[in-house]
GUTIMI-341215 format. One record per residue: residue number from 1; x, y, z of N, C-alpha, C in turn; residue in one letter. Coordinates in steps of 0.05 Angstrom, whole numbers, plus 5000, padded with zeros to 4 digits. Layout:
// residues N
+-----+------+------+------+-------+-------+-------+------+------+------+---+
|   k | n_c1 | n_c2 | n_c3 | ca_c1 | ca_c2 | ca_c3 | c_c1 | c_c2 | c_c3 | r |
+-----+------+------+------+-------+-------+-------+------+------+------+---+
| NUM |    X |    Y |    Z |     X |     Y |     Z |    X |    Y |    Z | A |
...
+-----+------+------+------+-------+-------+-------+------+------+------+---+
END
This chain:
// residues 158
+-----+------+------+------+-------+-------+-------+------+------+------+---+
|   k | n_c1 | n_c2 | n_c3 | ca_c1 | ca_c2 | ca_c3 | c_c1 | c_c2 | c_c3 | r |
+-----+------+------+------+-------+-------+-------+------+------+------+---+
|   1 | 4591 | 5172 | 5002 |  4620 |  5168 |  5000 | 4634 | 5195 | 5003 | X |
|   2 | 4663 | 5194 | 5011 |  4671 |  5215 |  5022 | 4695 | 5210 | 5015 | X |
|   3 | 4713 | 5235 | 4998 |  4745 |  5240 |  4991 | 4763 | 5244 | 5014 | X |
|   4 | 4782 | 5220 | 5026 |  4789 |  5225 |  5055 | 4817 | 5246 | 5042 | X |
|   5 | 4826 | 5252 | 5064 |  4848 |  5264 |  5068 | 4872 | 5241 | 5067 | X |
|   6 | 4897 | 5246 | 5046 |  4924 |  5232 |  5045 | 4948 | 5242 | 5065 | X |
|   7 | 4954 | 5220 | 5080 |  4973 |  5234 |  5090 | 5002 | 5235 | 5081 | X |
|   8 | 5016 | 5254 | 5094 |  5037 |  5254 |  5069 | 5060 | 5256 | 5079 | X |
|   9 | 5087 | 5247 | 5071 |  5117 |  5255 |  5073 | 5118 | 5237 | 5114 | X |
|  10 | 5123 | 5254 | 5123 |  5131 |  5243 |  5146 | 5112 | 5242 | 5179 | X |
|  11 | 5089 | 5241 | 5162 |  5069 |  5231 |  5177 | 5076 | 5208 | 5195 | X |
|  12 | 5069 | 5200 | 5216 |  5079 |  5184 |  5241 | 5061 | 5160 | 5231 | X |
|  13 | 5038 | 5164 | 5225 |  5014 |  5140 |  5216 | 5030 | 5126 | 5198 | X |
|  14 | 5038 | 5133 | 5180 |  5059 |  5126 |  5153 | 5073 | 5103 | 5168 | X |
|  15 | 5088 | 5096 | 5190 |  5110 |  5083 |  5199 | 5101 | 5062 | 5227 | X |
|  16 | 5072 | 5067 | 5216 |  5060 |  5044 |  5246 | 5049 | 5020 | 5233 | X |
|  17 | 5050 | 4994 | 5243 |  5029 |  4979 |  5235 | 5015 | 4972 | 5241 | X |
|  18 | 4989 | 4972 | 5224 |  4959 |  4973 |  5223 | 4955 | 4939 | 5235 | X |
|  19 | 4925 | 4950 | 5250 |  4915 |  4926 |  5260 | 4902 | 4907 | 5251 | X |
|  20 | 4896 | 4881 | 5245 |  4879 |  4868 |  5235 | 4846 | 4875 | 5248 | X |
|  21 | 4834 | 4878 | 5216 |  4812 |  4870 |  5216 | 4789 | 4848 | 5232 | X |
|  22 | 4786 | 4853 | 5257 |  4768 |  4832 |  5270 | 4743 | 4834 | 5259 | X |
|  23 | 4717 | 4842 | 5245 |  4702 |  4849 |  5236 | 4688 | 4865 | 5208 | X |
|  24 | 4682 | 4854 | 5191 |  4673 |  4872 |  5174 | 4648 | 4885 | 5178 | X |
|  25 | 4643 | 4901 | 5181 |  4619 |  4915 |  5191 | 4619 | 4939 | 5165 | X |
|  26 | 4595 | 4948 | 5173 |  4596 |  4978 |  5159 | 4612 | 4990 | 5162 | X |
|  27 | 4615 | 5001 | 5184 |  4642 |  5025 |  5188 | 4670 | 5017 | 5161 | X |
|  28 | 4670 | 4987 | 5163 |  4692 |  4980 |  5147 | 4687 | 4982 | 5119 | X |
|  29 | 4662 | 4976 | 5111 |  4645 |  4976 |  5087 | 4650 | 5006 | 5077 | X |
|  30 | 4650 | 5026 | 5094 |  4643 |  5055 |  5088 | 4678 | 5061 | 5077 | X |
|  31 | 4694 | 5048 | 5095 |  4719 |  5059 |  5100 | 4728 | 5058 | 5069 | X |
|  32 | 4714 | 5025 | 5057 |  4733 |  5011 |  5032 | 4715 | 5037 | 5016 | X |
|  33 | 4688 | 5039 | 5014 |  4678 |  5063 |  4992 | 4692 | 5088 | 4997 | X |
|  34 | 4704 | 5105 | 5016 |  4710 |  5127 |  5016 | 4746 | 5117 | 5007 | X |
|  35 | 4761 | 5102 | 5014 |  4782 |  5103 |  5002 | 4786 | 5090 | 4973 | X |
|  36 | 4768 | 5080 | 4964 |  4764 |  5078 |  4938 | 4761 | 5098 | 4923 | X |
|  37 | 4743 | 5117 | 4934 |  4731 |  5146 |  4917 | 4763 | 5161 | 4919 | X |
|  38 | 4774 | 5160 | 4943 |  4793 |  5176 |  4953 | 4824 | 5175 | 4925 | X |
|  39 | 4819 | 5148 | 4922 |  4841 |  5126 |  4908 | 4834 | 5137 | 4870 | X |
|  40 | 4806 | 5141 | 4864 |  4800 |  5143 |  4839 | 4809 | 5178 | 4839 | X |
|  41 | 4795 | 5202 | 4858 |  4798 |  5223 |  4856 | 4827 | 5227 | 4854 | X |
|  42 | 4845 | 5213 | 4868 |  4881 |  5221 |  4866 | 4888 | 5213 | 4839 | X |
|  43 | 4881 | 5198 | 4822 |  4889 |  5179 |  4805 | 4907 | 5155 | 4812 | X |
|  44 | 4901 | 5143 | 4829 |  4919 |  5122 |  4840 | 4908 | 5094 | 4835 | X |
|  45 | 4926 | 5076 | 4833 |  4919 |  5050 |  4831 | 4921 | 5039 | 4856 | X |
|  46 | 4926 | 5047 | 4877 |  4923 |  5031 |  4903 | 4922 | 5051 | 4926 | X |
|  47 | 4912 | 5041 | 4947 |  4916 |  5066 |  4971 | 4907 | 5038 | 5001 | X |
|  48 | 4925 | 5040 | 5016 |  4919 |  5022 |  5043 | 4915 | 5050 | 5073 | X |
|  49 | 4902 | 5040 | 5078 |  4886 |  5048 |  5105 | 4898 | 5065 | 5118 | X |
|  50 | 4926 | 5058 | 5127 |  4945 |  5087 |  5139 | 4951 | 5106 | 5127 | X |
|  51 | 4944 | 5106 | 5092 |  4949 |  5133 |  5079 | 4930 | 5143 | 5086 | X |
|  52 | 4901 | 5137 | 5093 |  4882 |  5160 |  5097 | 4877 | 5168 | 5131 | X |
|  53 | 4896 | 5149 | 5142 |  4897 |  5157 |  5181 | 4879 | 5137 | 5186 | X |
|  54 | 4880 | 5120 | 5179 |  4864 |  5085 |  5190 | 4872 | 5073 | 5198 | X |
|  55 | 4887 | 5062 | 5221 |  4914 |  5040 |  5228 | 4892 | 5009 | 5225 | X |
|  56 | 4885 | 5003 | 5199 |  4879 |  4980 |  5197 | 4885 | 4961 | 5168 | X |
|  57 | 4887 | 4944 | 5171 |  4901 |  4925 |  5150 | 4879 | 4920 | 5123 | X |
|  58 | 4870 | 4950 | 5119 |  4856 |  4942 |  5085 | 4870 | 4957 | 5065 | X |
|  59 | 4871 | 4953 | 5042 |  4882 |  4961 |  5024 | 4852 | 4963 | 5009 | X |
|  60 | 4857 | 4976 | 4983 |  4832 |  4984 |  4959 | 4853 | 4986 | 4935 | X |
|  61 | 4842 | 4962 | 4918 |  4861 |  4970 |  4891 | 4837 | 4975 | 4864 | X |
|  62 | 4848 | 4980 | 4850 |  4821 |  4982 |  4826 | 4802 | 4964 | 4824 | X |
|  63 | 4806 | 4944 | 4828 |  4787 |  4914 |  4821 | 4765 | 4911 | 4845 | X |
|  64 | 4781 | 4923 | 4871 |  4762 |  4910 |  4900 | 4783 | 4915 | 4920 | X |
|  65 | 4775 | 4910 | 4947 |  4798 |  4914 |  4974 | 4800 | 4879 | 4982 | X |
|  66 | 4829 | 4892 | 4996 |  4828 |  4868 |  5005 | 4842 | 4869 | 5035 | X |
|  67 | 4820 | 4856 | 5049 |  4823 |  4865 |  5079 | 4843 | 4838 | 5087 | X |
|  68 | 4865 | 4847 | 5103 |  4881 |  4828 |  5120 | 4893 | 4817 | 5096 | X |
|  69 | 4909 | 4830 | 5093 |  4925 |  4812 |  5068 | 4946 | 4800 | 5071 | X |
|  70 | 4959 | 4778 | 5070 |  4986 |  4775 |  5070 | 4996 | 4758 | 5047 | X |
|  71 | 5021 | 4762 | 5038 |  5035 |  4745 |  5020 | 5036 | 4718 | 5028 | X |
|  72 | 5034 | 4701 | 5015 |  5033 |  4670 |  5026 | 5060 | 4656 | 5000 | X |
|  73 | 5065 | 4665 | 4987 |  5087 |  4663 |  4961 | 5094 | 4683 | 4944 | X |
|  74 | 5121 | 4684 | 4948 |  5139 |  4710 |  4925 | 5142 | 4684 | 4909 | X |
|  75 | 5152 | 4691 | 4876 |  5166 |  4677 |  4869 | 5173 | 4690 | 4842 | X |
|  76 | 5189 | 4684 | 4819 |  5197 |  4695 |  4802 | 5221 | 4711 | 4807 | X |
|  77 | 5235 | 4726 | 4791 |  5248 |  4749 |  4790 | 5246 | 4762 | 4803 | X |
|  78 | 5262 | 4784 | 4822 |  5254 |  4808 |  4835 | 5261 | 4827 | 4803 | X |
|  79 | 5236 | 4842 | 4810 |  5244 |  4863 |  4783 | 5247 | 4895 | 4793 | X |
|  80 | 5277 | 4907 | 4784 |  5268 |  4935 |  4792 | 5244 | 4959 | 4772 | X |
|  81 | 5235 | 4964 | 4780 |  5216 |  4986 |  4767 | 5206 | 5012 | 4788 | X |
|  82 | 5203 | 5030 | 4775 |  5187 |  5051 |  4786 | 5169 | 5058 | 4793 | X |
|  83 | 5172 | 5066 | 4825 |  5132 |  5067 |  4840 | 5131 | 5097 | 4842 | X |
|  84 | 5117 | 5098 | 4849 |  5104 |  5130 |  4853 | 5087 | 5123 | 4885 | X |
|  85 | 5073 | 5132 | 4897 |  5064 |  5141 |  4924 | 5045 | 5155 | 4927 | X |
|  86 | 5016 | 5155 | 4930 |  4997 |  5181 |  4941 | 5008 | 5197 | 4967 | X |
|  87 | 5026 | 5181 | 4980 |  5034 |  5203 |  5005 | 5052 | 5208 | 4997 | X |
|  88 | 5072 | 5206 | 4980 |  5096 |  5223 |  4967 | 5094 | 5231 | 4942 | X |
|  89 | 5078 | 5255 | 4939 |  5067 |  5259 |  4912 | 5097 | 5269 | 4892 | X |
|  90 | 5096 | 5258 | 4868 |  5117 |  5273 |  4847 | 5142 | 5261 | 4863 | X |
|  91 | 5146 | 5244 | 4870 |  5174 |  5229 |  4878 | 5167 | 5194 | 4864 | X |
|  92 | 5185 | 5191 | 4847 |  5187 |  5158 |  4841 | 5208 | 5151 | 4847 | X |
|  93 | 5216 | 5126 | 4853 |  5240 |  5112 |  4862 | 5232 | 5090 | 4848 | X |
|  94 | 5251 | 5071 | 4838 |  5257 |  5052 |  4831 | 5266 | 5032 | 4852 | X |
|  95 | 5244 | 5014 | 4860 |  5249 |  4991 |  4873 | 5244 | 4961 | 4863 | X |
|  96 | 5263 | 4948 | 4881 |  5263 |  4922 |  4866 | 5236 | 4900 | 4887 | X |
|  97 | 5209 | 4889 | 4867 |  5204 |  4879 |  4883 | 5187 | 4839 | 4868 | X |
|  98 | 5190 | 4823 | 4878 |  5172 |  4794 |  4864 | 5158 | 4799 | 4840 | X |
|  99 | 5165 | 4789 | 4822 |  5150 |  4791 |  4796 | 5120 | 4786 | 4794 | X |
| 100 | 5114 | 4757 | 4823 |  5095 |  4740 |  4812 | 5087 | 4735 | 4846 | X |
| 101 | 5066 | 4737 | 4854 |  5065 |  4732 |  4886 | 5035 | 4717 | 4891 | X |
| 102 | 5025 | 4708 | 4908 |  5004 |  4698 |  4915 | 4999 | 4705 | 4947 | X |
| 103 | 4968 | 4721 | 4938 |  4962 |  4734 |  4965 | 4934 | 4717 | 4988 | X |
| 104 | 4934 | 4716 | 5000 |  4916 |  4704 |  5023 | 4894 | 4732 | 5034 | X |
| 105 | 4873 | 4738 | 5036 |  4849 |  4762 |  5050 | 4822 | 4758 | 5041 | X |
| 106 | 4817 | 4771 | 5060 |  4786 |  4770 |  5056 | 4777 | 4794 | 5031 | X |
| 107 | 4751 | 4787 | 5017 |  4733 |  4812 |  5012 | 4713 | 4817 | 5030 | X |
| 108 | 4705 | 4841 | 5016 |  4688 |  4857 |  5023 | 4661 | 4834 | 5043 | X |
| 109 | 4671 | 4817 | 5038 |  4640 |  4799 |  5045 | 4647 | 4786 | 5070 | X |
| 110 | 4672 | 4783 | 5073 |  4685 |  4771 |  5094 | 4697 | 4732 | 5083 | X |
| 111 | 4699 | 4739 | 5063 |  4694 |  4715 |  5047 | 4731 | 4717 | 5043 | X |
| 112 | 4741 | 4690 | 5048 |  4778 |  4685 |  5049 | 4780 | 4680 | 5013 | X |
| 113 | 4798 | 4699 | 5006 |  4802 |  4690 |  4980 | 4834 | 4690 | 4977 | X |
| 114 | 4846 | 4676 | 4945 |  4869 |  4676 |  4935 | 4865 | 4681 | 4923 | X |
| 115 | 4891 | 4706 | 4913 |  4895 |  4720 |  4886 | 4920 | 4711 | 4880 | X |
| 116 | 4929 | 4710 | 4851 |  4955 |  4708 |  4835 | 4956 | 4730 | 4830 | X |
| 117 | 4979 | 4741 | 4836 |  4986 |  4762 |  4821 | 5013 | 4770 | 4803 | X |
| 118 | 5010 | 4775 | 4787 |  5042 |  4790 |  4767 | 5042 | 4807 | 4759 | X |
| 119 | 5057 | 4815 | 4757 |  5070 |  4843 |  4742 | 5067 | 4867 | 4765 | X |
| 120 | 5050 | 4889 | 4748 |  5044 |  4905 |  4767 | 5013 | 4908 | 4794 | X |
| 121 | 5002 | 4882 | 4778 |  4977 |  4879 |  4804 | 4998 | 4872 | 4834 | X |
| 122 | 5019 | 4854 | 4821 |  5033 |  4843 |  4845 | 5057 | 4863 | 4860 | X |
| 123 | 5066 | 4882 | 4846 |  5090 |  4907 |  4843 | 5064 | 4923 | 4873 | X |
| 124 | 5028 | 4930 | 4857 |  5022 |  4947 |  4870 | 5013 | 4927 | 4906 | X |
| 125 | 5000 | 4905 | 4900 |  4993 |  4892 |  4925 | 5019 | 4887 | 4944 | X |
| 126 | 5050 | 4895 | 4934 |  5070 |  4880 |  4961 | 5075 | 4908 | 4963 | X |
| 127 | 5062 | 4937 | 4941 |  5067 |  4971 |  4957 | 5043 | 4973 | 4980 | X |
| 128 | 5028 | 4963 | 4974 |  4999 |  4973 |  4998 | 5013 | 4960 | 5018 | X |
| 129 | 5013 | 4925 | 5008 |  5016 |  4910 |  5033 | 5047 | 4927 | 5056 | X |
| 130 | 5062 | 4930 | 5043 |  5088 |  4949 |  5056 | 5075 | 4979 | 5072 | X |
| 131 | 5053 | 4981 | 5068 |  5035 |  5008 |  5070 | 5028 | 5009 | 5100 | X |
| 132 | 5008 | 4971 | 5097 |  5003 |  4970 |  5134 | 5010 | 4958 | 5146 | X |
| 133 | 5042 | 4953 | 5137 |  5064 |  4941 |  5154 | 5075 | 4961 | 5159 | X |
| 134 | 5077 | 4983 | 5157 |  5084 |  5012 |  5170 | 5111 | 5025 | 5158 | X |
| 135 | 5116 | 5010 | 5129 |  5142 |  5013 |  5111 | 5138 | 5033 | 5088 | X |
| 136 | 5148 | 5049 | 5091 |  5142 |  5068 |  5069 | 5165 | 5064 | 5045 | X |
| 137 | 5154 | 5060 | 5013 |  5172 |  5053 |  4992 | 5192 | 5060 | 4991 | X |
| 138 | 5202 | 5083 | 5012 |  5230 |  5091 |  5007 | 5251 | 5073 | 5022 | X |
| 139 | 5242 | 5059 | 5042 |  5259 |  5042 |  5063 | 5263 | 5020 | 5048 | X |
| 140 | 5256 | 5005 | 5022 |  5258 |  4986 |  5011 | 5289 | 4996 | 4987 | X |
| 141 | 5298 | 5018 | 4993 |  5325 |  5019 |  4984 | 5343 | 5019 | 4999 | X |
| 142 | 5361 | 5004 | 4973 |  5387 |  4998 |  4989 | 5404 | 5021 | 4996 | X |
| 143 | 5431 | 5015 | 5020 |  5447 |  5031 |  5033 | 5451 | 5056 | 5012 | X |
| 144 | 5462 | 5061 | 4992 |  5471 |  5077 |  4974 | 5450 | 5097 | 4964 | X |
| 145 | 5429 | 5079 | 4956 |  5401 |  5093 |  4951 | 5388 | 5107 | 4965 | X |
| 146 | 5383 | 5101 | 4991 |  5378 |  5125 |  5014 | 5394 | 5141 | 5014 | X |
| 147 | 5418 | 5140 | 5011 |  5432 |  5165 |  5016 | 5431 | 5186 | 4992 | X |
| 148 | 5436 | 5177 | 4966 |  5416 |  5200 |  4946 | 5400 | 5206 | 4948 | X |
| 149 | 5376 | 5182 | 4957 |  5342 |  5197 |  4966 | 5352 | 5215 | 4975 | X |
| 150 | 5364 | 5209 | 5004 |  5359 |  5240 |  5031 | 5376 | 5251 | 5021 | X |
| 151 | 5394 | 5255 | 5005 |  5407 |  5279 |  4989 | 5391 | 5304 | 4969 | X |
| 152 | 5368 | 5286 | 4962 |  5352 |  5296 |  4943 | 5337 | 5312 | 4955 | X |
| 153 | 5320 | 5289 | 4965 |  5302 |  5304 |  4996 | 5301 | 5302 | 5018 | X |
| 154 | 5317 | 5319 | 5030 |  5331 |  5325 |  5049 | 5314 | 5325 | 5078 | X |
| 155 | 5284 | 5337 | 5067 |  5267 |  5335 |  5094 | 5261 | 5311 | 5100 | X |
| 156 | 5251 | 5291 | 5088 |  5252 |  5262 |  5099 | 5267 | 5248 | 5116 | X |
| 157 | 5251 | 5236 | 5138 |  5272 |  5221 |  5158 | 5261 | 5194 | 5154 | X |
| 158 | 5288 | 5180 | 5160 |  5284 |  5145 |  5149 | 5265 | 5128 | 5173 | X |
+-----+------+------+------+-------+-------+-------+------+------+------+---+
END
């Protein structure tokens, strides 16, 4: 296993989206152990595939990865709360996102599963999933909010 490199701030990878998974093979097998190691060494609870320069649709959260994910139901409350970022280290923003969601992907085995998720399993699976859709947490604020962000930090482009 191997501690990949994060990419960070205005990385181009950051703003592409990742390809689906045709295959689980090793290479993919290797990918989920090194961004897992990668994910525990940062202290992070989640890390998807274009943070480490992967344009592919896996995510790694503490529990297991989950390749090709997509939301199949929001529902509940949107709640605002505070994320944090491995590619935007020491920046939190407060975004508003589904309390309660239900996700559709494969594991590690190639095996199609459903997860429920709430609170913050579901807060962190719709940040990855936004990860290799090529959306970085800051674009999920509204008009007013960007403009303080890029007031704040000024090098960022939207």
């Amino acid at each position: 296993m191997a501690i990949l490199e994060i990419k960070k701030f205005n990385d181009k990878v950051l703003r592409q989206r990742a390809q689906e998974v045709k295959e689980i093979n090793s290479e993919i097998r290797k990918l989920v152990l090194d961004m897992g190691e990668t994910m525990k060494a940062n202290n992070g609870i989640g890390l998807a595939a274009p943070q480490v320069g992967v344009l592919k649709r896996v995510i790694v959260l503490e529990n297991g990865a989950l390749i090709n994910p997509y939301i199949i139901r929001k529902y509940g409350t949107k709640i605002f709360d505070e994320e944090g970022c491995l590619s935007f280290p020491e920046i939190y923003i407060n975004i508003k996102r589904y309390g309660k969601i239900e996700v559709e992907a494969m594991d590690i085995e190639g095996k199609e599963i459903i997860i429920k998720a709430e609170g913050l399993l579901a807060r962190v699976i719709q940040h990855e999933i936004d990860h290799i859709d090529g959306i970085p947490f800051f674009n999920r604020l509204g008009f007013w909010e960007k403009i303080k962000f890029k007031l704040k930090h000024w090098s960022f482009k939207f």
